[in-house]
C-alpha positions as CSV (number, residue, x, y, z in Angstrom):
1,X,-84.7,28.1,-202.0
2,X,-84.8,30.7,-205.0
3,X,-87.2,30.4,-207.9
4,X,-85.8,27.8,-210.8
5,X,-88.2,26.7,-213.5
6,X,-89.5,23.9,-212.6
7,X,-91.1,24.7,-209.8
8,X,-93.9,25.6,-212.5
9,X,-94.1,22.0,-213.2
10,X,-95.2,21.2,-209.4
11,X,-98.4,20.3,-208.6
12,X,-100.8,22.1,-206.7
13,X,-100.0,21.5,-203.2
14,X,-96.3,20.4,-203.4
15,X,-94.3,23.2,-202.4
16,X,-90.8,23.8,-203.4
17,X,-89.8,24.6,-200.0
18,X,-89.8,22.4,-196.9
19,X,-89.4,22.5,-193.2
20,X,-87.3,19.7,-191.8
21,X,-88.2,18.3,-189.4
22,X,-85.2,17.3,-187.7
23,X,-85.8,13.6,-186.7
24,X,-83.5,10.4,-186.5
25,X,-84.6,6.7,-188.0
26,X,-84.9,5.0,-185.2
27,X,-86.7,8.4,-183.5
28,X,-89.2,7.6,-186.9
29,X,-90.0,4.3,-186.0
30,X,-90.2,4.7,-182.5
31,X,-93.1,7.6,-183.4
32,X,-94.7,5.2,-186.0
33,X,-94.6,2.2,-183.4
34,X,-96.7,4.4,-180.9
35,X,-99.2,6.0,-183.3
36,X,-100.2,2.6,-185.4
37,X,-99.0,-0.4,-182.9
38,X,-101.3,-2.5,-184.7
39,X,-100.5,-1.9,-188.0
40,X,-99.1,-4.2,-190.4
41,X,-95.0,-3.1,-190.9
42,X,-93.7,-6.4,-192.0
43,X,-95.3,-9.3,-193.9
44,X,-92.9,-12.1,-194.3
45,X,-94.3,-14.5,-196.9
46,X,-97.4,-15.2,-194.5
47,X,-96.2,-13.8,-191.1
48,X,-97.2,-10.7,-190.2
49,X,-95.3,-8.3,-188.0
50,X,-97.0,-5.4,-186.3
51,X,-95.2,-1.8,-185.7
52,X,-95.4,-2.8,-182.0
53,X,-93.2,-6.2,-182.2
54,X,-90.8,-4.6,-184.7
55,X,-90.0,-1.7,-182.1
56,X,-90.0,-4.5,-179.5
57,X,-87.5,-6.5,-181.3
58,X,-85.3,-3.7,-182.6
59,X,-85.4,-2.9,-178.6
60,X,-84.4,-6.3,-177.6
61,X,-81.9,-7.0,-180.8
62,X,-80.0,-3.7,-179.9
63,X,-79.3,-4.7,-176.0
64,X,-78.3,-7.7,-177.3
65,X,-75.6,-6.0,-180.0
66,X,-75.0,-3.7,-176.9
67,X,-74.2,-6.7,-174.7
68,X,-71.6,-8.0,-177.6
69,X,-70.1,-4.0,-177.0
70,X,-71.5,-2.7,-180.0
71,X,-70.7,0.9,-179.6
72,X,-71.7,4.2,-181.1
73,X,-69.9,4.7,-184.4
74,X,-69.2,1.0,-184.6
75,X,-69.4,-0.5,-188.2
76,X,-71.8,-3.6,-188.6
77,X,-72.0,-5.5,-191.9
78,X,-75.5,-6.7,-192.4
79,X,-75.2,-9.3,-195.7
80,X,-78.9,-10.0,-195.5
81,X,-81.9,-10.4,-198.4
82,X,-85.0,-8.9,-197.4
83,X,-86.0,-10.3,-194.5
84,X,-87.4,-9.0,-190.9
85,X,-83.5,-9.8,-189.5
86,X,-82.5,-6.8,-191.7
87,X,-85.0,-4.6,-190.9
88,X,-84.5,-5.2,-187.3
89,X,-80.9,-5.2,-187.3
90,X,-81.0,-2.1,-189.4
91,X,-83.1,-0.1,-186.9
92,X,-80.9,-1.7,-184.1
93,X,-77.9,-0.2,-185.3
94,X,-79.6,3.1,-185.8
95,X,-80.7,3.3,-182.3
96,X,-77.1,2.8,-180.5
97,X,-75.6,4.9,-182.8
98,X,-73.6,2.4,-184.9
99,X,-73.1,2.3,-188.9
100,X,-75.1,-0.2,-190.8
101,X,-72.8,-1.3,-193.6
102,X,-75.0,-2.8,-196.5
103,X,-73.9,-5.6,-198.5
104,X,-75.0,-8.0,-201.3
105,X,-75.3,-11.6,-200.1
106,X,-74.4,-12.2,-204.2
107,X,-70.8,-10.5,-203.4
108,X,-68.4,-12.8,-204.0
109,X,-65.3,-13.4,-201.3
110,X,-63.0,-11.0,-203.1
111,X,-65.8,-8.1,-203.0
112,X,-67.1,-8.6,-199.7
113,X,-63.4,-8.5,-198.3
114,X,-62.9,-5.5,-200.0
115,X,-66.1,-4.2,-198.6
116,X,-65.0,-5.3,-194.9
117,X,-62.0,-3.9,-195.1
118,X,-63.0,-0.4,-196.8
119,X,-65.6,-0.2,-194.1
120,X,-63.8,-1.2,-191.1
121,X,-66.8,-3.5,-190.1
122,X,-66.1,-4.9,-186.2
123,X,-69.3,-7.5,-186.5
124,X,-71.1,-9.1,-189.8
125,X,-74.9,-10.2,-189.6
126,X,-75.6,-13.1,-192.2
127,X,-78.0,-15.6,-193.4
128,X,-76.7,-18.7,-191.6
129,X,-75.6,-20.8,-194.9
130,X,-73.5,-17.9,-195.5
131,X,-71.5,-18.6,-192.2
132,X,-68.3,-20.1,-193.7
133,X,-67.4,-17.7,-195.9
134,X,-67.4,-15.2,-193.4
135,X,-65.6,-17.2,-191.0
136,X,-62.7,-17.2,-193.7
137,X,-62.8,-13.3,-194.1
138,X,-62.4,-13.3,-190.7
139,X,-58.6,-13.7,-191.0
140,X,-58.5,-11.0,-193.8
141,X,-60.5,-8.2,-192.1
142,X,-61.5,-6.4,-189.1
143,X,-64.4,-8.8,-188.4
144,X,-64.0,-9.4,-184.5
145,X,-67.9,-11.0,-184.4
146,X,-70.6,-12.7,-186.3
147,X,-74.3,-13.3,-186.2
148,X,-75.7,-15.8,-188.0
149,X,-79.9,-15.3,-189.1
150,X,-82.0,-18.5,-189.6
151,X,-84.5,-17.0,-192.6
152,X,-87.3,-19.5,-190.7
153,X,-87.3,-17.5,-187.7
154,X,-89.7,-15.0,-189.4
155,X,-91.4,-17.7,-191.4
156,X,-94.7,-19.2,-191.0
157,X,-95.4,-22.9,-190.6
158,X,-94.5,-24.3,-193.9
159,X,-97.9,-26.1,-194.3
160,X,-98.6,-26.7,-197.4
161,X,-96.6,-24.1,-199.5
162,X,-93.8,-25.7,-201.6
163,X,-92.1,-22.4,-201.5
164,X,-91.9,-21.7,-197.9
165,X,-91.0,-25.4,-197.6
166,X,-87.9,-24.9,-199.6
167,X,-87.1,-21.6,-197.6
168,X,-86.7,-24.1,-194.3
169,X,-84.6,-26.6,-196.1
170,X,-82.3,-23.6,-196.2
171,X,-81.6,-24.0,-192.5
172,X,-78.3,-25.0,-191.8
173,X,-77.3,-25.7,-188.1
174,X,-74.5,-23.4,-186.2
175,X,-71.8,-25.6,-184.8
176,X,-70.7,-23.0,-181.2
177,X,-67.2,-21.3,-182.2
178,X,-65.9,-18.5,-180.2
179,X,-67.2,-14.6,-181.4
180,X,-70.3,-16.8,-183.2
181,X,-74.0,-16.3,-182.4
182,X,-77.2,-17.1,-183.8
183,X,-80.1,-14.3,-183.9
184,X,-82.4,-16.1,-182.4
185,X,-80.8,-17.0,-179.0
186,X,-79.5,-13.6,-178.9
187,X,-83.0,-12.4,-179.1
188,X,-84.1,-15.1,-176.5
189,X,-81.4,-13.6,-174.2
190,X,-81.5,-9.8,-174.5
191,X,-83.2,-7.1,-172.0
192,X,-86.3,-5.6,-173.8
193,X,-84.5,-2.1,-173.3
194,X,-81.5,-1.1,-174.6
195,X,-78.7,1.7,-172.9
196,X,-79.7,5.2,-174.3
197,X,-77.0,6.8,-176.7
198,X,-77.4,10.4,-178.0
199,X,-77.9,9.8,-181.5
200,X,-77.5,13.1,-183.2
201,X,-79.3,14.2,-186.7
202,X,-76.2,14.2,-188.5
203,X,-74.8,11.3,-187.4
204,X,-73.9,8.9,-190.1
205,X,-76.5,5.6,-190.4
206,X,-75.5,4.1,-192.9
207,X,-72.4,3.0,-195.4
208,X,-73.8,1.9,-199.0
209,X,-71.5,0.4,-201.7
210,X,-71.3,2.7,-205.1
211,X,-69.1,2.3,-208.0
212,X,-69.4,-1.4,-208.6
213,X,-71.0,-0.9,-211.8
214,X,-67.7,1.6,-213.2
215,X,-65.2,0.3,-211.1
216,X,-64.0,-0.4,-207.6
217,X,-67.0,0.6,-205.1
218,X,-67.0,3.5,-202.6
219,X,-68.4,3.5,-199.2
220,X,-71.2,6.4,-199.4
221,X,-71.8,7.6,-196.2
222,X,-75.3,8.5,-195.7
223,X,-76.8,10.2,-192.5
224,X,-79.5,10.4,-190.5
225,X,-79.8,13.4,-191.7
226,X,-80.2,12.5,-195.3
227,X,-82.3,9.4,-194.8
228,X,-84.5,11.6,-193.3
229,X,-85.3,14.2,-195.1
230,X,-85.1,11.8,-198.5
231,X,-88.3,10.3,-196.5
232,X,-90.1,13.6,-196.3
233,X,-89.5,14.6,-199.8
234,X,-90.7,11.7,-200.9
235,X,-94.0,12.3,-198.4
236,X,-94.4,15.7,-200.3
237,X,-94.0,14.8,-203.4
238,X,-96.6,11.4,-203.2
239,X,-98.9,13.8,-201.6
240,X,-101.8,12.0,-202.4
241,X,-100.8,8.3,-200.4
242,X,-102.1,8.2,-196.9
243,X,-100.3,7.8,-193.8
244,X,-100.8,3.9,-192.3
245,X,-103.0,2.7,-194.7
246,X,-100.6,1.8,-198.4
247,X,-98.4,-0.9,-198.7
248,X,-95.5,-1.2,-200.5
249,X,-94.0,-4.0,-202.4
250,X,-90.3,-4.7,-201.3
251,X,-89.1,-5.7,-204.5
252,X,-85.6,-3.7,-204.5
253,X,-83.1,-5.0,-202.2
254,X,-82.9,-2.9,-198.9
255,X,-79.0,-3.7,-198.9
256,X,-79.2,-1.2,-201.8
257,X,-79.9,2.3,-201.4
258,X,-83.4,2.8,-203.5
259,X,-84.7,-0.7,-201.4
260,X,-83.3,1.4,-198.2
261,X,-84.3,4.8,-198.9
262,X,-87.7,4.1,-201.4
263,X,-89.0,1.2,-199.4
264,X,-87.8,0.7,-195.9
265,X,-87.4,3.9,-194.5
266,X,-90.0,5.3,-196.3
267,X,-92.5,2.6,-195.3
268,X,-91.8,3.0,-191.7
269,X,-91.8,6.9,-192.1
270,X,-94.9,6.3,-193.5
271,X,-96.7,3.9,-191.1
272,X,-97.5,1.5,-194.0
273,X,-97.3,-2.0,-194.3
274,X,-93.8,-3.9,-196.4
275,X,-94.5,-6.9,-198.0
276,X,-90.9,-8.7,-198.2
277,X,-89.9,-10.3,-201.0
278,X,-86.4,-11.9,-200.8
279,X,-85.7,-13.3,-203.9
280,X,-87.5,-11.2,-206.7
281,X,-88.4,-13.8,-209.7
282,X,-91.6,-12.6,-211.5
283,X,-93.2,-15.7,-210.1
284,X,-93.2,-14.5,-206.5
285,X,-94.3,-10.9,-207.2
286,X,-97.1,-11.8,-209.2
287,X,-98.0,-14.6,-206.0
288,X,-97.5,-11.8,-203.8
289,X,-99.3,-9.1,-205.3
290,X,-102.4,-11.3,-206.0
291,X,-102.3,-12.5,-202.3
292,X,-101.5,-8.8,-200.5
293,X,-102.8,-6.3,-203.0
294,X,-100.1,-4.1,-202.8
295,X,-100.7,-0.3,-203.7
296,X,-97.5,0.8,-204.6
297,X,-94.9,-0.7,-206.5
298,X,-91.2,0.6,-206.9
299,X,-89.1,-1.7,-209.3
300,X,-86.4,-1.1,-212.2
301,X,-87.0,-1.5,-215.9
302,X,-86.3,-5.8,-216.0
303,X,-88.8,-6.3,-213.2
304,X,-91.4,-4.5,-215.2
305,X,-90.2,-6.4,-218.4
306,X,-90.3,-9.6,-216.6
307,X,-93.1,-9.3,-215.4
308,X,-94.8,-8.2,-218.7
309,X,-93.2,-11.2,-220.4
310,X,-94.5,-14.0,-217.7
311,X,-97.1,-16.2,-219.1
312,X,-99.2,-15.5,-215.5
313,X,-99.3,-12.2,-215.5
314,X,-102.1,-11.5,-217.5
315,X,-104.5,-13.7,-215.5
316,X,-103.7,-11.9,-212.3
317,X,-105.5,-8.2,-211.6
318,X,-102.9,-5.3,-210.5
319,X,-106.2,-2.8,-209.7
320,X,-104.8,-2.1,-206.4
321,X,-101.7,-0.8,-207.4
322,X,-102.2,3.0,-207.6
323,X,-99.1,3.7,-209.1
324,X,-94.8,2.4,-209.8
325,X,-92.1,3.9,-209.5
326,X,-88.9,2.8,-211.6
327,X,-85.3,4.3,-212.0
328,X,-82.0,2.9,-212.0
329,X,-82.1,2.5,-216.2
330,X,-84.1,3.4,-219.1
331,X,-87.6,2.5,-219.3
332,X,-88.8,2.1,-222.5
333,X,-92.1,3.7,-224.0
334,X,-93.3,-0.1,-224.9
335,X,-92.9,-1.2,-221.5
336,X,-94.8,1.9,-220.3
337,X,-97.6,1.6,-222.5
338,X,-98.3,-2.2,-222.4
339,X,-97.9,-2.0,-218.5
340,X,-100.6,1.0,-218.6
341,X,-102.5,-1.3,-220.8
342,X,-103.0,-4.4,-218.4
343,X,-102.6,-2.9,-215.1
344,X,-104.5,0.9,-215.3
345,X,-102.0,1.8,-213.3
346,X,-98.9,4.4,-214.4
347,X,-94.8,4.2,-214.3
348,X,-93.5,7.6,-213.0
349,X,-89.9,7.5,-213.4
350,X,-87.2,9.1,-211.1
351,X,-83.6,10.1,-210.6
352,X,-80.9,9.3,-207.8
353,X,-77.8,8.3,-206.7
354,X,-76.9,6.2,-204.1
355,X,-74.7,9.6,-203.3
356,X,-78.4,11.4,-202.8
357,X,-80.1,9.0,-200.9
358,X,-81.4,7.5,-203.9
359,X,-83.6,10.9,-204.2
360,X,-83.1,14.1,-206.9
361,X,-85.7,14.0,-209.6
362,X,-89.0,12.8,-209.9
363,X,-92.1,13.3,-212.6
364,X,-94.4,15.0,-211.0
365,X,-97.3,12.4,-209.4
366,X,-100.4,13.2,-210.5
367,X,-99.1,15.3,-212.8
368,X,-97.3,16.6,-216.1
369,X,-94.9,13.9,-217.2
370,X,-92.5,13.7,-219.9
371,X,-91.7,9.9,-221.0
372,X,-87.8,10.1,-221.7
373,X,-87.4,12.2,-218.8
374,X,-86.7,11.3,-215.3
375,X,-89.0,14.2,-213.9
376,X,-88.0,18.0,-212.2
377,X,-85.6,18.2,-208.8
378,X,-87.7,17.3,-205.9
379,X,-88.2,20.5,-203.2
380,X,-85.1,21.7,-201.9
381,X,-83.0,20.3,-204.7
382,X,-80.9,21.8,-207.4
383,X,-79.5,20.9,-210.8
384,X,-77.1,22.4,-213.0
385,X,-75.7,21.2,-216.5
386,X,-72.2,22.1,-217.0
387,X,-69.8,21.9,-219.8
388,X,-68.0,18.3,-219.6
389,X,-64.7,20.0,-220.2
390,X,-64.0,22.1,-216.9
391,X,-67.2,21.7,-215.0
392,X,-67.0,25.5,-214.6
393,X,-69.8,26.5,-217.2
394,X,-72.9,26.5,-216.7
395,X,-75.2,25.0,-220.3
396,X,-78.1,26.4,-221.5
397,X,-81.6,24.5,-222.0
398,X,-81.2,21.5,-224.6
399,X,-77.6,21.7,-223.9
400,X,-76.1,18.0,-222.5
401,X,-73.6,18.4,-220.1
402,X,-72.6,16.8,-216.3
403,X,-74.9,16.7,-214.3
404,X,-74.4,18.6,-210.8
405,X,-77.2,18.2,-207.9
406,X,-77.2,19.8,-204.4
407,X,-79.6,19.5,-202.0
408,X,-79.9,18.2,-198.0
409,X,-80.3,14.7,-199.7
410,X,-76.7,14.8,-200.7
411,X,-74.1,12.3,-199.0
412,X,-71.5,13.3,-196.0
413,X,-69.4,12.0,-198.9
414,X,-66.8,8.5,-199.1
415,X,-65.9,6.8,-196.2
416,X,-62.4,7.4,-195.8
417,X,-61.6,8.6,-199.0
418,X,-61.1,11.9,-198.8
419,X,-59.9,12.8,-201.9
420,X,-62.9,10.9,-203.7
421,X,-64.9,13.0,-201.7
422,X,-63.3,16.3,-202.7
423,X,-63.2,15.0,-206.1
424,X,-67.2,14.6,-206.0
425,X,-68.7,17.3,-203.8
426,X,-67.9,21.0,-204.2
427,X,-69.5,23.8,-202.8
428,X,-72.6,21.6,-201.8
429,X,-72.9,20.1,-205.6
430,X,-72.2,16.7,-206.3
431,X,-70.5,16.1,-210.1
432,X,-72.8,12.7,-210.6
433,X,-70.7,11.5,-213.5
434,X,-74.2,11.7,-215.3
435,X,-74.5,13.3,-218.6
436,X,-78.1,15.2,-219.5
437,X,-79.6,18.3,-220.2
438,X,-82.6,19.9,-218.7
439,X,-85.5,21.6,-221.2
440,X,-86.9,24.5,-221.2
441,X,-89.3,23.3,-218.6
442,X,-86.7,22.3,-216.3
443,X,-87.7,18.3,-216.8
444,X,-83.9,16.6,-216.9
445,X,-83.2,13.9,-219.6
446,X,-80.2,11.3,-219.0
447,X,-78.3,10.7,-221.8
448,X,-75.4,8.6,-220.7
449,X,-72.2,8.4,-218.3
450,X,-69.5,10.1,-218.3
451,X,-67.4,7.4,-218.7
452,X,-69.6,5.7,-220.9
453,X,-69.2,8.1,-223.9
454,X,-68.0,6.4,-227.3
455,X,-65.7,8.5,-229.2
456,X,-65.9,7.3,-233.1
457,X,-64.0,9.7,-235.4
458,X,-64.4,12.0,-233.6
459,X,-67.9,11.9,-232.7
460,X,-69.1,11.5,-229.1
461,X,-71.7,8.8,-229.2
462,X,-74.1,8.7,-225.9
463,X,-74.6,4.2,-225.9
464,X,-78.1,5.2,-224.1
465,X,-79.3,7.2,-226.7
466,X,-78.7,3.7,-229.0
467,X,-79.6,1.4,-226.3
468,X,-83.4,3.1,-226.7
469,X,-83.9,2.9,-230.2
470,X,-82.8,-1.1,-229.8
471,X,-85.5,-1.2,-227.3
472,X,-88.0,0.5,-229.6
473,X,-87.7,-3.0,-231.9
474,X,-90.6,-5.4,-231.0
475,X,-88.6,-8.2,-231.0
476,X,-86.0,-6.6,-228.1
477,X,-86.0,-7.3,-224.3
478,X,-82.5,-6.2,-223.4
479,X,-79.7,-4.5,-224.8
480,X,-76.8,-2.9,-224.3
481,X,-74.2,-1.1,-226.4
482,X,-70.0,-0.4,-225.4
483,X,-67.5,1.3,-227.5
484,X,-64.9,-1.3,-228.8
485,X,-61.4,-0.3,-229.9
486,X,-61.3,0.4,-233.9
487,X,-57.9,0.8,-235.4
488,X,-59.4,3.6,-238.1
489,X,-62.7,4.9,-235.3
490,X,-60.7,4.6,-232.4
491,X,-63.9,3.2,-231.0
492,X,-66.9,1.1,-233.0
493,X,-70.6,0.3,-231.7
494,X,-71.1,-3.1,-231.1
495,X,-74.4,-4.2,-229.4
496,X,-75.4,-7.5,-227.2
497,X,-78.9,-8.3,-227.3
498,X,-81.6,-10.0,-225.7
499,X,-84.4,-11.4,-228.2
500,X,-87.8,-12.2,-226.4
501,X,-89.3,-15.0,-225.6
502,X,-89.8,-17.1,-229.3
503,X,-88.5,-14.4,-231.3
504,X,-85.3,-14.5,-233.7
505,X,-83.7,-11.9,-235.4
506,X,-80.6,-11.7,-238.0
507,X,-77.5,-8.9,-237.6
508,X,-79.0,-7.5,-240.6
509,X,-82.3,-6.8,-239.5
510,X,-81.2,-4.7,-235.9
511,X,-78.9,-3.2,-237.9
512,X,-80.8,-1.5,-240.8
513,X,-83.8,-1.3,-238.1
514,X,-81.1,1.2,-236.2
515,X,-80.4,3.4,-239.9
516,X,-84.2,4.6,-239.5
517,X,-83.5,6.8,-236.2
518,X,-80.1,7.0,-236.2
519,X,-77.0,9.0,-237.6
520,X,-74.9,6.3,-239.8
521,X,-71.9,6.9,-236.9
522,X,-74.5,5.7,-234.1
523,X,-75.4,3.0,-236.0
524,X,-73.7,-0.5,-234.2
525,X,-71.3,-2.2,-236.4
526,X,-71.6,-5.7,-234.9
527,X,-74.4,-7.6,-233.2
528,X,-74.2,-10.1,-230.6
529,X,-77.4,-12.1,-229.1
530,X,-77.2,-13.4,-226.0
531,X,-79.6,-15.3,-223.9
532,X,-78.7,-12.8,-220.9
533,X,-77.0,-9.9,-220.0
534,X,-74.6,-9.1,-216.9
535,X,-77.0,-7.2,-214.3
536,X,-76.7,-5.9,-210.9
537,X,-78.9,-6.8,-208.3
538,X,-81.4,-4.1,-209.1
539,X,-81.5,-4.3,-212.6
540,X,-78.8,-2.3,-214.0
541,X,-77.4,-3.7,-216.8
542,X,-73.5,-4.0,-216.4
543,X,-71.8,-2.3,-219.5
544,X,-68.6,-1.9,-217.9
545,X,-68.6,-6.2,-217.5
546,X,-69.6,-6.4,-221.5
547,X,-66.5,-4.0,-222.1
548,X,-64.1,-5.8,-219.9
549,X,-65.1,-9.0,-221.8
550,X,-64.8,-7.5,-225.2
551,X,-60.8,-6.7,-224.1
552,X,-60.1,-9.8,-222.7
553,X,-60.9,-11.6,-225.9
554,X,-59.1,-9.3,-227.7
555,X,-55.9,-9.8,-225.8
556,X,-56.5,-13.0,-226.2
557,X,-55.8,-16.3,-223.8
């Protein structure tokens, strides 16, 4: 690609060009299978999985699904934690050709309908005690089949371990019902070898929910294509990690597209080993990070605040951990610091959409970072800033404006929503809704959504811009700010906040705390301290839910 400024800010060794090599997922882990069979992939709270039985079950799970007439361009809904079931269903559907359509198991009935339905799933793969409800959605969607997972089958003998004990009172037996299996007898049943289907590199893989967060989701379609080469960017720019030998905490959901992209399909890219942790309390990554000595760590702002804020976590070393990633929200220069502090080890921030394969910026590893900035484009990639008016002008440095990325990384688009899709992508650039600036450098800054933008007489207030500063206060673990209607404003700031652990504040106190950074129209007009905050499954603080609540008591019972 042509010169852009940032490609200064590489380090030695990272070029801004690449060669692709043009390679589907389930070609990637058939490669890794046969050049590590030994190695680790999988560790399942005890049980460890080797490259060469996950390639032997993905074998054996997708002649199975191909016995059940799972077809090429089928769409499968897998509604599945982190467990070896998804992984293996995952690459299963990859190697017949079929869409695996991600999903929260947290969704409730009315999202995971709306989910089927978008999608067109045929099938639905879920944790057994999740069975009924999608035996009911059955009668509202396409859903012709469904498989239900026992999370023991993975497990180890519960021994001792009150946590894996509890994980094997999950178990809930399958009563038979026509188009109803279980995993394991399927598995029990299948041929070890699947038909062959031409799979083709830009064939789609995979259909991840976006939008929840701003409104009703979109289907993102994301190929093999884009999976792939999000994997070797991520190789090139982490040049310094070590094919077969890191392992990676699986703290993000792989139902999401940072957990799919960042850890799944870049740990079996990679040859390294994925230690799986379903439910992500602070508890359980501190067990399993004292027990597996993970060496890399991706996670989103609350997981590193959690952690910091557990009583545990400063008896337990992190020396092993060579460095964490975190996007998806603000990270703030406390959290940084302390976490530096205990640990030795360093936060690199990043930049993505699920619409980019969860991939677009990145702080260069190893070298020059910028805290409040989410790093430079990764090789290949493009930015612009344009003016939020038109979209048709392009900003100058310092300048915040929409942010536009292009790059191979970039969806196929909405499935089935074509004018979405139009709406989103033109000429190769996606309009991310995000609103930054890039310096003179070429390091991007977020400053807010689009749609998140507070108008108050007439001023456009940026709510991230106040979130940090309310971060900045020692007393602060979480906060958020929204626009509220204001009959003289036309919008006011208000603020919810979480206090840590102990700590009490008054109205007063955040409030002239806030007049020392900011402009008196910045400044929130109201306080409100909560115990929690509405979050997404990753982290992401839900502004949209604290604004929708703010109108409903407005209007009123």
């Amino acid at each position: 690609m042509e010169k852009r400024i940032w490609h200064q800010a590489y380090v030695a060794g990272v070029s801004p060009t690449m060669d692709f090599e043009r390679i589907t997922l389930h070609e990637i882990l058939a490669r890794t299978a046969a050049l590590y069979p030994d190695h680790i992939a999988l560790i399942m709270m005890g049980n460890e999985i080797t490259y060469r039985q996950l390639d032997a079950d993905v074998r054996r799970f997708a002649a199975a699904l191909a016995g059940l007439g799972i077809r090429k361009g089928d769409k499968v809904a897998l509604i599945l934690p982190n467990i070896p079931q998804m992984v293996i269903a995952t690459y299963a559907l990859f190697r017949l050709g079929a869409v695996a359509v991600m999903n929260n198991p947290l969704y409730t009935e009315t999202e995971l309908e709306h989910n089927l339905n978008d999608s067109e799933a045929r099938m639905a793969i879920c944790l057994d005690f999740l069975l009924p409800r999608e035996v009911a959605l059955k009668q509202k969607t396409r859903l012709e089949m469904i498989i239900a997972c026992h999370i023991r089958e993975y497990l180890p003998a519960p021994g001792e371990d009150p946590f894996i004990q509890q994980l094997y009172a999950l178990h809930m037996d399958i009563e038979p019902q026509e188009g109803i299996y279980e995993f394991g007898a399927l598995m029990a049943g299948a041929v070890s070898e699947p038909p062959h289907v031409k799979v083709d590199f830009e064939d789609p893989a995979a259909l991840i929910s976006t939008g929840g967060t701003t409104g009703v989701s979109k289907a993102v379609m994301l190929s093999h294509a884009n999976s792939s080469v999000a994997v070797q960017q991520f190789k090139s720019w982490l040049f310094d990690t070590e094919d077969g030998t890191e392992k990676l905490l699986a703290v993000l959901p792989f139902f999401h597209v940072a957990g799919y992209t960042d850890i799944m399909n870049n740990a079996i890219y990679r040859g390294w080993t994925a230690i799986l942790i379903p439910w992500p309390t602070p508890e359980i990554i501190i067990e399993m990070t004292s027990r597996y000595k993970p060496t890399l760590f991706g996670g989103v702002p609350t997981m590193f605040v959690g952690l910091l804020n557990n009583p545990r976590f400063v008896s337990v070393k992190f020396d092993s951990i060579k460095g964490c990633l975190s996007g998806a929200a603000p990270l703030a220069l406390e959290t940084i610091n302390e976490w530096e502090k205990l640990t030795g080890s360093t936060i690199v921030e990043l930049y993505g959409l699920t619409e980019t394969s969860a991939l677009a910026t990145f702080n260069p590893w190893r070298g020059k970072t910028k805290l409040g900035s989410v790093g430079v484009p990764v090789p290949e990639t493009d930015c612009r800033i344009v003016d939020i008016e038109t979209g048709a002008k392009t900003l100058n440095p310092g300048e915040a404006g929409e942010i536009l990325i292009k790059g191979p990384q970039v969806t196929l688009g909405y499935y089935n929503n074509p004018e979405a899709t139009a709406d989103a992508i033109k000429d190769g650039w996606l309009s991310t809704g995000d609103i930054g600036y890039l310096d003179d450098e070429g390091y991007l800054f977020i400053v807010d959504r689009k749609k998140d933008v507070i108008i108050s007489g007439g001023y456009n207030i940026y709510p991230r811009e106040v979130d940090e500063v309310l971060y900045q206060h020692p007393k602060v673990q979480a906060a958020c700010v929204i626009g509220i209607p204001d009959a003289y404003w036309g919008e006011t700031v208000k603020a919810f906040i979480v206090l840590k652990q102990g700590q009490t504040a008054t109205e007063a106190e955040i409030v002239h705390f806030c007049k020392e950074t900011l402009a008196a129209y910045k400044v929130p007009k109201s306080i409100e301290f909560r115990t929690e905050l509405p979050q997404t499954i990753v982290g992401k603080i839900l502004r949209r839910t604290l604004r929708d609540e703010e109108i409903a008591k407005k209007k009123g019972p």
